[in-house]
CHARMM internal coordinates of N, CA and C (Angstrom, degrees):
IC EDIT
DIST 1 N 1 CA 1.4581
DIST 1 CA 1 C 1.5248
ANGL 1 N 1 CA 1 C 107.56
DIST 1 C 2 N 1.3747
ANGL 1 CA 1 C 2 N 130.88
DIHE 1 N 1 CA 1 C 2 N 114.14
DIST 2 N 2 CA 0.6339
ANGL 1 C 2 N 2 CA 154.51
DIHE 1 CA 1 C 2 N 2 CA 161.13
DIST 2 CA 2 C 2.0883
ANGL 2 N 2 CA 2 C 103.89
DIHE 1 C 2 N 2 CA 2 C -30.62
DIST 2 C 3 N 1.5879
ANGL 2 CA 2 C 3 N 112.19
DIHE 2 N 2 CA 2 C 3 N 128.24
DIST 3 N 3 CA 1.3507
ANGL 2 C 3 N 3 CA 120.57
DIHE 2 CA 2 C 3 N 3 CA -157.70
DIST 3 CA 3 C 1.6999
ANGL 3 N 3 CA 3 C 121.27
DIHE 2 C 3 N 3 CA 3 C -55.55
DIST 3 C 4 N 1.8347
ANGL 3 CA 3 C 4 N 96.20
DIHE 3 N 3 CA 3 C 4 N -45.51
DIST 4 N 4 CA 1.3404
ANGL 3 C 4 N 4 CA 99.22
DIHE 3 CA 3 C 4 N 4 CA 172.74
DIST 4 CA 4 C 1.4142
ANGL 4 N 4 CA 4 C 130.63
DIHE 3 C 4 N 4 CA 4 C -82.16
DIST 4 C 5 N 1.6037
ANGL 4 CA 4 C 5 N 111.23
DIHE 4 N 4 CA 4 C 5 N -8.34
DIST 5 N 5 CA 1.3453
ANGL 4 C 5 N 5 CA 126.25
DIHE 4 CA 4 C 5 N 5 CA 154.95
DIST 5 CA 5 C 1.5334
ANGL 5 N 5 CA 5 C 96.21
DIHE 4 C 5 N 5 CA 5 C -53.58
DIST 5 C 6 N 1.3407
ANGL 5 CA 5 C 6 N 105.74
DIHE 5 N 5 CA 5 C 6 N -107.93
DIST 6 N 6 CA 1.9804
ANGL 5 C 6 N 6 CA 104.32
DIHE 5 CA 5 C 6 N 6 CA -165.71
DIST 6 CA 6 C 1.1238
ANGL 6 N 6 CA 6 C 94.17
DIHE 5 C 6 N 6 CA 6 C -13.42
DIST 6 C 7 N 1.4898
ANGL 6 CA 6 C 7 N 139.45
DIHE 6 N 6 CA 6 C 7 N -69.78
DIST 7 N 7 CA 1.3591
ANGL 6 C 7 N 7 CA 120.19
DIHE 6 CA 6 C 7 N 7 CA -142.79
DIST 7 CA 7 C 1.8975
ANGL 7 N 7 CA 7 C 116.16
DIHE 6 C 7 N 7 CA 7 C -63.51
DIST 7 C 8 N 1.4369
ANGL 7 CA 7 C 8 N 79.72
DIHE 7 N 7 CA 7 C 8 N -35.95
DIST 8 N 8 CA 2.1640
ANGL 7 C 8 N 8 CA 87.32
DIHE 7 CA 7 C 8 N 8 CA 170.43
DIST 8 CA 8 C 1.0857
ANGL 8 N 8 CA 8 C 100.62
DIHE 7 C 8 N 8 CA 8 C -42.56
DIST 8 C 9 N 1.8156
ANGL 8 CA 8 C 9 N 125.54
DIHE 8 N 8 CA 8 C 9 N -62.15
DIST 9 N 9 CA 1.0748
ANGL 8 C 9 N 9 CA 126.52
DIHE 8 CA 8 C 9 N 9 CA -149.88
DIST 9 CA 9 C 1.4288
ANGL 9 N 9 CA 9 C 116.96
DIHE 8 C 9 N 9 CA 9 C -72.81
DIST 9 C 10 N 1.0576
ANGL 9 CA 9 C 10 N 104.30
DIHE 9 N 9 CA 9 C 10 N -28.73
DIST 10 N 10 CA 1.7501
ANGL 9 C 10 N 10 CA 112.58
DIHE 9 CA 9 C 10 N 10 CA 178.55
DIST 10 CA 10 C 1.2372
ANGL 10 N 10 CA 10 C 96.65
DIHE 9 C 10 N 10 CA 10 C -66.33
DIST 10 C 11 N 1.1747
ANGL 10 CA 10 C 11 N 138.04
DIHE 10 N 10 CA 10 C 11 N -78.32
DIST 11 N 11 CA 1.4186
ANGL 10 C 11 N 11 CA 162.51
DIHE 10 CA 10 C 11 N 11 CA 166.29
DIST 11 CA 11 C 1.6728
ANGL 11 N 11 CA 11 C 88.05
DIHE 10 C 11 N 11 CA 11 C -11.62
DIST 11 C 12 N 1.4407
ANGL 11 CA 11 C 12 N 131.38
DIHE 11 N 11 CA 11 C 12 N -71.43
DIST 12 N 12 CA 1.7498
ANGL 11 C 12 N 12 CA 121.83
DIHE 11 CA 11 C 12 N 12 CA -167.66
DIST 12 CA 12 C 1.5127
ANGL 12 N 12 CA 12 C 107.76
DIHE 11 C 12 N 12 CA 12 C -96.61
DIST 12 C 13 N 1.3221
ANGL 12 CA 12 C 13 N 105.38
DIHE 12 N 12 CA 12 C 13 N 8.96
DIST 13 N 13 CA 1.8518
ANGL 12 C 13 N 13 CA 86.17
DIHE 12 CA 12 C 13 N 13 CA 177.08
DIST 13 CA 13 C 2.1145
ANGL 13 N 13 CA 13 C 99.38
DIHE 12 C 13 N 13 CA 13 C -133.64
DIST 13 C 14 N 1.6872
ANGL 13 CA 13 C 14 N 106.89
DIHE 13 N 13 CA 13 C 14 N 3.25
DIST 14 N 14 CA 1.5210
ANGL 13 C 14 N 14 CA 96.13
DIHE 13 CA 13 C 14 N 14 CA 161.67
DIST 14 CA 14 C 1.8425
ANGL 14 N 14 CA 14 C 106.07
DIHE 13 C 14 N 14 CA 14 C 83.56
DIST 14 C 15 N 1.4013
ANGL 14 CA 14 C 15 N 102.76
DIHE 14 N 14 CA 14 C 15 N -10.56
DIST 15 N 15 CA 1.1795
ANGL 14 C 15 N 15 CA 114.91
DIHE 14 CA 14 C 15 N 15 CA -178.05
DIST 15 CA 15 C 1.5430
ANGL 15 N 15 CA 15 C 137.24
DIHE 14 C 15 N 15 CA 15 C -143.47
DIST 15 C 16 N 1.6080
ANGL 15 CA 15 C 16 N 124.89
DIHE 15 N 15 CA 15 C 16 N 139.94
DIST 16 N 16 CA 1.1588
ANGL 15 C 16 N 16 CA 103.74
DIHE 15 CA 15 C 16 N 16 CA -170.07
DIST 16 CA 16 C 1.2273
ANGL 16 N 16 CA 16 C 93.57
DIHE 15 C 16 N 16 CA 16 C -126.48
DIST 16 C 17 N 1.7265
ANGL 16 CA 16 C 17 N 107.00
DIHE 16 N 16 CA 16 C 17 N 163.25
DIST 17 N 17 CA 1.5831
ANGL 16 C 17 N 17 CA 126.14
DIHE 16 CA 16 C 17 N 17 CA -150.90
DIST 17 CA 17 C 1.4679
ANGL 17 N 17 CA 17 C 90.29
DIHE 16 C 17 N 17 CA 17 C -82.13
DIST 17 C 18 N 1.0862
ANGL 17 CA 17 C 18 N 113.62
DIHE 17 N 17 CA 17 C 18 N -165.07
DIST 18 N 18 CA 1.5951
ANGL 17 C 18 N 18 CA 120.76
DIHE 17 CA 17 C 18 N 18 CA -173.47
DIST 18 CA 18 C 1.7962
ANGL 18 N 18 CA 18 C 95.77
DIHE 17 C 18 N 18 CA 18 C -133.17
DIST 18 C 19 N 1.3805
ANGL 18 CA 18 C 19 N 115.32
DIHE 18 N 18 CA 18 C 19 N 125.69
DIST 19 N 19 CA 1.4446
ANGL 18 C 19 N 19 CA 126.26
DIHE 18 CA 18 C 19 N 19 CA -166.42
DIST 19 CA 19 C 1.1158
ANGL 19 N 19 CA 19 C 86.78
DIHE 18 C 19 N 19 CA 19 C -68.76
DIST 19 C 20 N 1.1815
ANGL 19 CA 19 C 20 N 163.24
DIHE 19 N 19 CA 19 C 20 N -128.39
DIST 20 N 20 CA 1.6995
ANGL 19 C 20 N 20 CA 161.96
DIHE 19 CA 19 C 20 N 20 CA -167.34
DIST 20 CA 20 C 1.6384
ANGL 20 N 20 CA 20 C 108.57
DIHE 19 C 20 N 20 CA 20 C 24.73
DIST 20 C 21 N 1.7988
ANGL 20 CA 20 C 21 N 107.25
DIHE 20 N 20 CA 20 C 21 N -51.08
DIST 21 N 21 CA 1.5827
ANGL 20 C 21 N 21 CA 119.78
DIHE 20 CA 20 C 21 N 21 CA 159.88
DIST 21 CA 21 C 1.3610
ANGL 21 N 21 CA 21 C 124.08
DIHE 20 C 21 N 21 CA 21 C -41.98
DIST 21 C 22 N 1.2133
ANGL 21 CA 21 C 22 N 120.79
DIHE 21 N 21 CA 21 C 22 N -67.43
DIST 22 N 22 CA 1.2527
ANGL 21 C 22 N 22 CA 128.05
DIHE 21 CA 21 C 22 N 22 CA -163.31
DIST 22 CA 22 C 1.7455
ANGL 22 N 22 CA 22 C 106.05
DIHE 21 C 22 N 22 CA 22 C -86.24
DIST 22 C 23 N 1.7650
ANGL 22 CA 22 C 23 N 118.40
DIHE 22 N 22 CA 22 C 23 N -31.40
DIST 23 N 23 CA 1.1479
ANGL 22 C 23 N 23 CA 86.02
DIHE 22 CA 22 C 23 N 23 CA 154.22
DIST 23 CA 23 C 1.4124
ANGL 23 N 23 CA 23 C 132.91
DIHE 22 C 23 N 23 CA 23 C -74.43
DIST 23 C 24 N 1.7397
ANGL 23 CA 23 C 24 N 144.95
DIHE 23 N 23 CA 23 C 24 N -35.68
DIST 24 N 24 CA 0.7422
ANGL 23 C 24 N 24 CA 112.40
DIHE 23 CA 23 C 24 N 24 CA 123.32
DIST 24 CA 24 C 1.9172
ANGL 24 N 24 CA 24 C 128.82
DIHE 23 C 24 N 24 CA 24 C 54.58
DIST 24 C 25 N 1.5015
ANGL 24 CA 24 C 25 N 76.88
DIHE 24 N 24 CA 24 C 25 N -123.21
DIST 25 N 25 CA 1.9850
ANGL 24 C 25 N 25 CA 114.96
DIHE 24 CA 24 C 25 N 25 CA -179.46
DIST 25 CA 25 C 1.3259
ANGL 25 N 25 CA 25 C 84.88
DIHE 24 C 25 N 25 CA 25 C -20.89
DIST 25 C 26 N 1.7551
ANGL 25 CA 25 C 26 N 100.53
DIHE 25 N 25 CA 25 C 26 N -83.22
DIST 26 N 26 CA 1.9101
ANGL 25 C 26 N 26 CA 102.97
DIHE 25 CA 25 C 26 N 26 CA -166.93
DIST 26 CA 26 C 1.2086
ANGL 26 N 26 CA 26 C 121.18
DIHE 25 C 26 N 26 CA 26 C -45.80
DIST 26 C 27 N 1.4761
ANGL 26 CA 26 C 27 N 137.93
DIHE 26 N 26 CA 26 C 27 N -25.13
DIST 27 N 27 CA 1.0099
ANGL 26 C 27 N 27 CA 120.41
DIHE 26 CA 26 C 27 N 27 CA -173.83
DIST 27 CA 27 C 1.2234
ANGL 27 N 27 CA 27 C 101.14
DIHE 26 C 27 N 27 CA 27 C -82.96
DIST 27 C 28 N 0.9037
ANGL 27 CA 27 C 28 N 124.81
DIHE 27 N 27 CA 27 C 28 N -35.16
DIST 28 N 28 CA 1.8592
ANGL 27 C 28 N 28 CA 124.69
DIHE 27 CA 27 C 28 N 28 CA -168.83
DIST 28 CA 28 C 1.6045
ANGL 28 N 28 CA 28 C 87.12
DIHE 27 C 28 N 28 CA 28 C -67.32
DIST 28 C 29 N 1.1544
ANGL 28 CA 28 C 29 N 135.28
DIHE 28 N 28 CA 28 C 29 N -41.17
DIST 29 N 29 CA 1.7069
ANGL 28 C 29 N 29 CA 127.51
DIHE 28 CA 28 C 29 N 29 CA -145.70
DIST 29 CA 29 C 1.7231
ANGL 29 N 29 CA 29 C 81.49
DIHE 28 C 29 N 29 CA 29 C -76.88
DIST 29 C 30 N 1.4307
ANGL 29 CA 29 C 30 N 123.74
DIHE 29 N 29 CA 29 C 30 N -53.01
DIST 30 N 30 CA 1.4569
ANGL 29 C 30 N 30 CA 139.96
DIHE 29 CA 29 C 30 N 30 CA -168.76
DIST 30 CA 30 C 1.3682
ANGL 30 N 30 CA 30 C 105.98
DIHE 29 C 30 N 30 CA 30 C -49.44
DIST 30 C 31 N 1.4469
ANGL 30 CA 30 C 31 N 102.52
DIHE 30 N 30 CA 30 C 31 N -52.00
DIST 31 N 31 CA 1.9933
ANGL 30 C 31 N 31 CA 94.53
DIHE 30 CA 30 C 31 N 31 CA 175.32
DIST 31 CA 31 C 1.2605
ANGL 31 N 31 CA 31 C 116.21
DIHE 30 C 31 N 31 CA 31 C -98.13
DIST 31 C 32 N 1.4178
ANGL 31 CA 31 C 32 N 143.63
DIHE 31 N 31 CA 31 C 32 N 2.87
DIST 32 N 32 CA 1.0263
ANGL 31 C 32 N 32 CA 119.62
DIHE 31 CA 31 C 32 N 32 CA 124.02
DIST 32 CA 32 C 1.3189
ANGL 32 N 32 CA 32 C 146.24
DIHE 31 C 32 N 32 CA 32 C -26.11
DIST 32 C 33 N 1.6979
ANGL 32 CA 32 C 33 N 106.84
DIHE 32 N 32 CA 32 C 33 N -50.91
DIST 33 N 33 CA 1.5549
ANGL 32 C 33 N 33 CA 115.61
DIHE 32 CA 32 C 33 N 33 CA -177.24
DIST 33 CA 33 C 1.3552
ANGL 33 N 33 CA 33 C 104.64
DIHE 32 C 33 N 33 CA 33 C -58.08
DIST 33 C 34 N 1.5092
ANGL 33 CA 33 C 34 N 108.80
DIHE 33 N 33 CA 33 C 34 N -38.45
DIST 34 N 34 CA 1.7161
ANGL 33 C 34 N 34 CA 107.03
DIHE 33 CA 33 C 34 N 34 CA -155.86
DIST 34 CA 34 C 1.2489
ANGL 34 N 34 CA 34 C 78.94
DIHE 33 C 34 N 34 CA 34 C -63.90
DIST 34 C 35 N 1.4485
ANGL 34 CA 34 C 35 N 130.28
DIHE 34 N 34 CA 34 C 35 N -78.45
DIST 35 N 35 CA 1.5569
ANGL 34 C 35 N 35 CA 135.70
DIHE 34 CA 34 C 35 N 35 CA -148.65
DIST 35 CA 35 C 1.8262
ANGL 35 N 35 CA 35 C 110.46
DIHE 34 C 35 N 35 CA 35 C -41.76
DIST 35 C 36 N 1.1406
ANGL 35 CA 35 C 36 N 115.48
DIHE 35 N 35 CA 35 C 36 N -25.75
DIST 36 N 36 CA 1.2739
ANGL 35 C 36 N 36 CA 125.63
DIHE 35 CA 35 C 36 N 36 CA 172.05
DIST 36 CA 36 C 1.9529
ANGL 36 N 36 CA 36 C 139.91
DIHE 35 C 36 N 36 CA 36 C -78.10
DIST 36 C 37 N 1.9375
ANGL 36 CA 36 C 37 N 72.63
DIHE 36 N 36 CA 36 C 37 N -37.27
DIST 37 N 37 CA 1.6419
ANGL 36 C 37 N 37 CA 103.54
DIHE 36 CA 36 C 37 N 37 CA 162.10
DIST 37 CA 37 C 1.8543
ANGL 37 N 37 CA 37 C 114.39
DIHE 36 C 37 N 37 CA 37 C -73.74
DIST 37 C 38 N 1.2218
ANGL 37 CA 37 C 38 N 105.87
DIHE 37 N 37 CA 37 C 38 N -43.75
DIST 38 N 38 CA 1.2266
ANGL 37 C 38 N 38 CA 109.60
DIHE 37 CA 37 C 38 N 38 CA 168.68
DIST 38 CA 38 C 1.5700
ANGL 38 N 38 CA 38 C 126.47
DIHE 37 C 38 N 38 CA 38 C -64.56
DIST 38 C 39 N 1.0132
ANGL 38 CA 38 C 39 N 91.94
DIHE 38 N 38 CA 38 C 39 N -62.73
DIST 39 N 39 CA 1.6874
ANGL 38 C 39 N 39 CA 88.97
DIHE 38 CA 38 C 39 N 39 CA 165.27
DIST 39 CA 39 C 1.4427
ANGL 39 N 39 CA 39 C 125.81
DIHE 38 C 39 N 39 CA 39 C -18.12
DIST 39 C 40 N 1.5441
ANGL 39 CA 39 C 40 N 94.21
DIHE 39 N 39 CA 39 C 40 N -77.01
DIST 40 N 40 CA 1.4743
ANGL 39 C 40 N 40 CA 110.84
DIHE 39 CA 39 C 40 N 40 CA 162.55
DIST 40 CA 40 C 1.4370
ANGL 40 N 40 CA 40 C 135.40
DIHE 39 C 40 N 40 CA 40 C -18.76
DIST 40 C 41 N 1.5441
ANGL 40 CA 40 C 41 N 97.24
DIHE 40 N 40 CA 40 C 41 N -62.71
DIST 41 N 41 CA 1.5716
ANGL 40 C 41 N 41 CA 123.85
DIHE 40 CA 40 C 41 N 41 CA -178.51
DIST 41 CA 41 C 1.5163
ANGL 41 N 41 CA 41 C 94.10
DIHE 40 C 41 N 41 CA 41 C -55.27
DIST 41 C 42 N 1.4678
ANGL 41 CA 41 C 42 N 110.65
DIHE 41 N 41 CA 41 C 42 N -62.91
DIST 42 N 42 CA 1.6112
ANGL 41 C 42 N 42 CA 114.90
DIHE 41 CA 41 C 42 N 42 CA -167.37
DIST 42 CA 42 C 1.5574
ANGL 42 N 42 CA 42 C 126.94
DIHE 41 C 42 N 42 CA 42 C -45.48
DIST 42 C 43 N 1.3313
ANGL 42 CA 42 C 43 N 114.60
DIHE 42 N 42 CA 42 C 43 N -25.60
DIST 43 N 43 CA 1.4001
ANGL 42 C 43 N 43 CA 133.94
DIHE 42 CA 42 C 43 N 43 CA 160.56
DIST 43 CA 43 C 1.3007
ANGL 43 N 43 CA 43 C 125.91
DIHE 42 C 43 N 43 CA 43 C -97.81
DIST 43 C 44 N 1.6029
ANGL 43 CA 43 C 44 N 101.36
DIHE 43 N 43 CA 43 C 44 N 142.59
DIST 44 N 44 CA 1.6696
ANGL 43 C 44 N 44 CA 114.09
DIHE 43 CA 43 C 44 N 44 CA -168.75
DIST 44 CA 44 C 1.3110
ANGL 44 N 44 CA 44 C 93.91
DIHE 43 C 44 N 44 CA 44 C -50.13
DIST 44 C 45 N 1.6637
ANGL 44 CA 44 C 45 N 84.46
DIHE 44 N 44 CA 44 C 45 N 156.95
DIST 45 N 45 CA 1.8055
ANGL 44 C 45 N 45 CA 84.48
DIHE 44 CA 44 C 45 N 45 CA -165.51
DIST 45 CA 45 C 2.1468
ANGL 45 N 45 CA 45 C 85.20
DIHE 44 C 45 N 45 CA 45 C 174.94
DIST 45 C 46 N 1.4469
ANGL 45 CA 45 C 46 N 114.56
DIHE 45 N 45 CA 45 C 46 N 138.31
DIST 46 N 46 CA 1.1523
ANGL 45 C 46 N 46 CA 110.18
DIHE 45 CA 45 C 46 N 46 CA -168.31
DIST 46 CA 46 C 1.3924
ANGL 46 N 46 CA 46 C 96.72
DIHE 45 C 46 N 46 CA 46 C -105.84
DIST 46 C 47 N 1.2726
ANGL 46 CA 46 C 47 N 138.23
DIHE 46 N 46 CA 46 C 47 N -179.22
DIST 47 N 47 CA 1.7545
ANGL 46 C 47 N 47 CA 155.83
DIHE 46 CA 46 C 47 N 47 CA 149.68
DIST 47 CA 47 C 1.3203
ANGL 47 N 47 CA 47 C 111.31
DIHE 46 C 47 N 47 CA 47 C -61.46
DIST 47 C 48 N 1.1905
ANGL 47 CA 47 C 48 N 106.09
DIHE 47 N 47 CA 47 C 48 N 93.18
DIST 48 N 48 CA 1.8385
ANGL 47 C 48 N 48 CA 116.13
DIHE 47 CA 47 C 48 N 48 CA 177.54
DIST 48 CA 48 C 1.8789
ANGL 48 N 48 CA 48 C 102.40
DIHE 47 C 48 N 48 CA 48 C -125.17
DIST 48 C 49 N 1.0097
ANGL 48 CA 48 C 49 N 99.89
DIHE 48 N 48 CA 48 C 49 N 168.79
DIST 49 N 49 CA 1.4855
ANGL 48 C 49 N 49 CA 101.77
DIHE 48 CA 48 C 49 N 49 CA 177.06
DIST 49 CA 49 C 1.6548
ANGL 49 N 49 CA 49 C 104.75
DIHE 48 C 49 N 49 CA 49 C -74.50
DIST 49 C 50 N 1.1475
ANGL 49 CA 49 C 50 N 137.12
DIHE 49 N 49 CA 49 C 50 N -30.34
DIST 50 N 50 CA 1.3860
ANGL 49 C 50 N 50 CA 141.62
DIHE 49 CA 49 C 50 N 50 CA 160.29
DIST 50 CA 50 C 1.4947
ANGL 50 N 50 CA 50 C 107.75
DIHE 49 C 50 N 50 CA 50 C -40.53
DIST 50 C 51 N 1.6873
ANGL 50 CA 50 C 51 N 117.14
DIHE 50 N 50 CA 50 C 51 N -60.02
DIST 51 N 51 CA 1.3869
ANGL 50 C 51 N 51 CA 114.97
DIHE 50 CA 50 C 51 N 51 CA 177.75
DIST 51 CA 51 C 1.9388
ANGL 51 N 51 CA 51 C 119.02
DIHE 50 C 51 N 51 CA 51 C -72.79
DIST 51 C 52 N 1.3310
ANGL 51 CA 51 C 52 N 94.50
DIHE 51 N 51 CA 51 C 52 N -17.77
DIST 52 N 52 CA 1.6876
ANGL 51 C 52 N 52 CA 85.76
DIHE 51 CA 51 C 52 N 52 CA 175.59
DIST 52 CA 52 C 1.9154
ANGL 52 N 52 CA 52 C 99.05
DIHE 51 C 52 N 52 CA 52 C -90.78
DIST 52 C 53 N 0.9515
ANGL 52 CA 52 C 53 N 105.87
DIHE 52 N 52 CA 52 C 53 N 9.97
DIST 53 N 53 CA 1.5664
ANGL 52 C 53 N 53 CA 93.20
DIHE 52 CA 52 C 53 N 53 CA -173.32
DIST 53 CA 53 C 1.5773
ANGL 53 N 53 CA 53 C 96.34
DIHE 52 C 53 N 53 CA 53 C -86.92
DIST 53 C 54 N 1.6842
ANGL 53 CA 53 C 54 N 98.37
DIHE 53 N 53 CA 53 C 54 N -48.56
DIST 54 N 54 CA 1.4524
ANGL 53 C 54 N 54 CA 114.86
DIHE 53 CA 53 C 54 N 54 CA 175.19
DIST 54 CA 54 C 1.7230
ANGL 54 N 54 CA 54 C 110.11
DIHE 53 C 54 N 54 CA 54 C -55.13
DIST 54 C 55 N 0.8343
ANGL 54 CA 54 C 55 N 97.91
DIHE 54 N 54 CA 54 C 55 N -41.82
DIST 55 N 55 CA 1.8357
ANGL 54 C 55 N 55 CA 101.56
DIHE 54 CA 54 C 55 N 55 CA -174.71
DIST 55 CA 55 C 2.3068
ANGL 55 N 55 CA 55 C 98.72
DIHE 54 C 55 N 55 CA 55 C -58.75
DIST 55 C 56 N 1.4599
ANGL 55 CA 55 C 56 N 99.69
DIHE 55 N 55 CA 55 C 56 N -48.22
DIST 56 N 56 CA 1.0368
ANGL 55 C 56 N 56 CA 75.25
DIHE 55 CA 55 C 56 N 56 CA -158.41
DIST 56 CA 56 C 1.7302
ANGL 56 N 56 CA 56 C 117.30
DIHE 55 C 56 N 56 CA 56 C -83.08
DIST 56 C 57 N 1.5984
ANGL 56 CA 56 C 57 N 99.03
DIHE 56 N 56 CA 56 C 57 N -4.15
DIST 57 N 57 CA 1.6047
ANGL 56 C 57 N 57 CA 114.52
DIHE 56 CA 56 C 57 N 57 CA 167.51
DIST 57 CA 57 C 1.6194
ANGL 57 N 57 CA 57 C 113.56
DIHE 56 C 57 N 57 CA 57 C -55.52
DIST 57 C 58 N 1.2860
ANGL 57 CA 57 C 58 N 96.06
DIHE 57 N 57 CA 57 C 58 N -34.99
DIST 58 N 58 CA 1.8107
ANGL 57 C 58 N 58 CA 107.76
DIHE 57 CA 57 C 58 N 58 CA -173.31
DIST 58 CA 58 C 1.2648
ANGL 58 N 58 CA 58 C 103.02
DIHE 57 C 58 N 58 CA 58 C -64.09
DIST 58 C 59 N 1.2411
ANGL 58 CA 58 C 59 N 123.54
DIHE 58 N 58 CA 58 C 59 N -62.63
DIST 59 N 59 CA 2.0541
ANGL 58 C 59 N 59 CA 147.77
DIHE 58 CA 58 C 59 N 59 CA -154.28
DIST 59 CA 59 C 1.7469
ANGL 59 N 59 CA 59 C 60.91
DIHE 58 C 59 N 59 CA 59 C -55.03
DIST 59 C 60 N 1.6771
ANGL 59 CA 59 C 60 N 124.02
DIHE 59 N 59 CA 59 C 60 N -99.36
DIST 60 N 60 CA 1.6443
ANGL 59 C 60 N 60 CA 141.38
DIHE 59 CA 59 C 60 N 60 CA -144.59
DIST 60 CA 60 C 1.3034
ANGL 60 N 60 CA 60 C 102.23
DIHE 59 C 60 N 60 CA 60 C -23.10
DIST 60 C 61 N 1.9154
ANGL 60 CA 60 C 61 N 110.05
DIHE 60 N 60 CA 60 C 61 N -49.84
DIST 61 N 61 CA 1.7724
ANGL 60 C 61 N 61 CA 104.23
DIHE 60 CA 60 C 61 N 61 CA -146.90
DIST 61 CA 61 C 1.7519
ANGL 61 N 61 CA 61 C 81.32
DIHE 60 C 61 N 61 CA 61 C -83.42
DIST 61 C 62 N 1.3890
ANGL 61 CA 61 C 62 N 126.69
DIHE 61 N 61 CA 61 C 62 N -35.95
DIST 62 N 62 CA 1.5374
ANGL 61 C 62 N 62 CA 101.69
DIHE 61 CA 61 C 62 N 62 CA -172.40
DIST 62 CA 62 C 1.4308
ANGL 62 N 62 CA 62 C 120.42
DIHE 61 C 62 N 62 CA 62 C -76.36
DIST 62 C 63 N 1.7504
ANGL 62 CA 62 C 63 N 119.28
DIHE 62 N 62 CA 62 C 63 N -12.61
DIST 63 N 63 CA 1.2666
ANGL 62 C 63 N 63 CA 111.53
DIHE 62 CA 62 C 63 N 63 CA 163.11
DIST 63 CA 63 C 1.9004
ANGL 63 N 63 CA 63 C 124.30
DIHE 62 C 63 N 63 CA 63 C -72.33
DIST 63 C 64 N 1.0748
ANGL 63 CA 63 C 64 N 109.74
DIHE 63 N 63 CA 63 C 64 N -11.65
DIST 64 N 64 CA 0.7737
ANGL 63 C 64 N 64 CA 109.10
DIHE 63 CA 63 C 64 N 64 CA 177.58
DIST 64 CA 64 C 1.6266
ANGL 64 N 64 CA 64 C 123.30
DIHE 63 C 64 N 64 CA 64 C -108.51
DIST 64 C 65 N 1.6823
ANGL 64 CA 64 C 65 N 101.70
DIHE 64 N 64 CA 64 C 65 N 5.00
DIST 65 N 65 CA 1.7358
ANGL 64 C 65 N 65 CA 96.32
DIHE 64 CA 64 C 65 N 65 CA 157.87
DIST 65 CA 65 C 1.3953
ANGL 65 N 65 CA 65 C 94.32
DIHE 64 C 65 N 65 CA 65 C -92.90
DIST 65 C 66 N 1.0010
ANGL 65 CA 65 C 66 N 140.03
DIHE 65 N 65 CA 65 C 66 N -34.81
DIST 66 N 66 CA 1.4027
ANGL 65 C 66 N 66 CA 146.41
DIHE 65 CA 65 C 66 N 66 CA -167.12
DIST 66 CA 66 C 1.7619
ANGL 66 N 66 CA 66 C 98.13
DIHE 65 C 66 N 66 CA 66 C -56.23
DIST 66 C 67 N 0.8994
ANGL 66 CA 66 C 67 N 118.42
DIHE 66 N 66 CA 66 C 67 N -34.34
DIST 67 N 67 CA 1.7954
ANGL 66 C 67 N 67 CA 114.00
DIHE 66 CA 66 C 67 N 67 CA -155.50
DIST 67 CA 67 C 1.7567
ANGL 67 N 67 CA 67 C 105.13
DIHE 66 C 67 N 67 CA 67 C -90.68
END
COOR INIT
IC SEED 1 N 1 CA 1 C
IC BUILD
């Protein structure tokens, strides 16, 4: 979450998340994608700009569990 977000949020909801939480969140949001990206991949499926968009969402979210 982006810094001045949390801080909005603290600021309108009186409360702040717990960092352990929100990382967490991302990881679940992160393997989701793969599990979704994969899917995808796993079924026929041709080279459209839709699938390279997807292709290159995949490479990002796994470089960045990787890092």
């Amino acid at each position: 979450m982006c810094e001045g977000n949390l801080e909005r949020y603290v600021e309108v909801s009186g409360r702040r998340p717990e960092p352990a939480a929100l990382a967490f969140y991302r990881l679940r949001w992160a393997l989701d994608d793969v599990a979704i990206f994969v899917d995808q991949f796993r079924r026929p499926h041709e080279r459209t700009p839709d699938t390279e968009v997807a292709r290159s969402a995949f490479a990002g979210t796994v470089e960045e569990l990787t890092a």
